[in-house]
N, C-alpha and C positions, 0 to 999 in steps of 0.2 A: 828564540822568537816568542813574543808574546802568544799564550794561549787562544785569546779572542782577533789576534789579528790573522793568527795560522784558523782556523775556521771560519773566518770571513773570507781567505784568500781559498778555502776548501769551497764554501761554500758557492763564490764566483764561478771556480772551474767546473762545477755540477751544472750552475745555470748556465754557464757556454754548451758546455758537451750535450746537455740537453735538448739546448735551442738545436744543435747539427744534428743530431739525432729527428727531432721531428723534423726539422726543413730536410733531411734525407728522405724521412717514411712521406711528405705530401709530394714530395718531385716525383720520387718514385711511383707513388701507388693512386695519387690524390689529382692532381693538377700542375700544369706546367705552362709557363709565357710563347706563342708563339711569334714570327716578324713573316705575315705574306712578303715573300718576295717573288714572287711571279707574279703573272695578268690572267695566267687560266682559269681563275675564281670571276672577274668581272662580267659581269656589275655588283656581285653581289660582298667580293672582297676585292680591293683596290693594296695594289703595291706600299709596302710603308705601313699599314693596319697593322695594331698590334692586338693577341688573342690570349685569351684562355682555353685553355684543353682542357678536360674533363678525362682524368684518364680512367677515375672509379666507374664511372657508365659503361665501360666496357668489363669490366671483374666482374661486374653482375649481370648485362644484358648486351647483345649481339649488336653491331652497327645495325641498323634500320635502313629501307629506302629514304634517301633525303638528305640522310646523315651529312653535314662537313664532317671530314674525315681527314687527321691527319698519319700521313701514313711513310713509312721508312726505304726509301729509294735508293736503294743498294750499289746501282749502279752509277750513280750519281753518288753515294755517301752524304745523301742529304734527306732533310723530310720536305715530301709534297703534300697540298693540301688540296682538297679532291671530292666531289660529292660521290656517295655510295648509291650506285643505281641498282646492280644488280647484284640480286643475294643468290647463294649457294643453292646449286642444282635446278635456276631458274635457265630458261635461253632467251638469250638475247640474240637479236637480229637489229641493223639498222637498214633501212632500205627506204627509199624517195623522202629524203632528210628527216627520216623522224627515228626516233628508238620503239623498239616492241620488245615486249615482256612477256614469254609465253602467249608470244600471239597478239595481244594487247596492247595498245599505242601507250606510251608513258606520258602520264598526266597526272600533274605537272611534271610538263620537261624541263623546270627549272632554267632556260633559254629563250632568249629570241629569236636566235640565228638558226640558220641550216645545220642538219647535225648531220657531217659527212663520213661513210663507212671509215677512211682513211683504209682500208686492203682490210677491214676488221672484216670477217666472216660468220654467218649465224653459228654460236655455241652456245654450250653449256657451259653454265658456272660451276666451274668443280668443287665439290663437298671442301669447304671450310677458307674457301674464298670468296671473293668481291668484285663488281667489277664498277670502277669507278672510273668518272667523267670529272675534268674541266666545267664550270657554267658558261666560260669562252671558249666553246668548243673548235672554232676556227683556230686558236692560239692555246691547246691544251695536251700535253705530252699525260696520255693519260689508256686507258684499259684497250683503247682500241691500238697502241701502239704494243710492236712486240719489246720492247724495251721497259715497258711496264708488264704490260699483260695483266692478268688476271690479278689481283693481290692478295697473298695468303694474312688471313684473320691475325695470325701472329706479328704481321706487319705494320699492322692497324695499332698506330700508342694511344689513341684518343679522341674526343668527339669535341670541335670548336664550340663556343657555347656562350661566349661573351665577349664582345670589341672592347677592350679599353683604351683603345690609339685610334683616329682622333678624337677629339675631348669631344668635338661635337656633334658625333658618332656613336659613342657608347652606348650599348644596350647589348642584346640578345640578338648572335646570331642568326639565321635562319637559312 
């Protein structure tokens, strides 16, 4: 084989192996595509939306109140998408449709609608979990179900952060 052609054919498989090397380290560590396919995000995400996950935001700082949160449903074998209401070692109570936060009405409740106990009872958020909500809380399998429960921080891949589905939709989450 010629000399120049065996190091051009070197040199391709470096630039392959490389490109899968970095598309491994961004899915991994960086960011990743998401598809809402549920309705417990609306109004604020709609079925069919397509996302960015910011998964670097959490290596360096804790989900936030507010957060879109996507996070890993075990029981299901799937990821839900979820706002983060309540942080670690806060208590939550919901009581005559609203949320309280150590006592405190939650504002913004991120909702229009009535936000019903569903059997959820006043606790605590235990050290290094979350408890996250639906924005369609009528239509939302989420912290107040024992099927979710509380979500460990471990569970949490990432912060939504940008729509790019539909075209005339794109921007920044919120």
């Amino acid at each position: 084989m010629d000399e120049n052609i065996k190091k051009e054919v070197i040199s391709w498989i470096k630039l392959i192996l490389s490109a899968f090397v970095i598309a491994f380290i961004l899915k991994t560590y960086v960011f990743q595509i998401a598809l809402v396919n549920q309705v417990s995000m609306e109004p604020t995400l709609y079925e069919g939306e397509i996302l960015v996950i910011a998964k670097v935001n959490y290596l360096i700082n804790d989900p936030a109140r507010g957060d879109i949160v996507v996070l890993k449903d075990e029981l299901e074998d799937k990821y839900l998408i979820k706002r983060a209401i309540g942080l670690p070692n806060e208590v939550i109570d919901i009581r005559n449709d609203r949320v309280y936060i150590d006592g405190k009405e939650l504002n913004p409740d991120y909702t229009d609608i009535p936000t019903r106990d569903n059997g959820f009872v006043k606790s605590r958020v235990p050290e290094n979990k979350y408890f996250v909500m639906g924005d369609n809380r009528m239509q939302s399998r989420d912290s107040r179900s024992d099927t979710v429960g509380f979500v460990s921080r471990d569970n949490i891949v990432g912060k939504a952060v940008f729509r790019i589905w539909p075209f005339n939709k794109i921007g920044i989450v919120r």
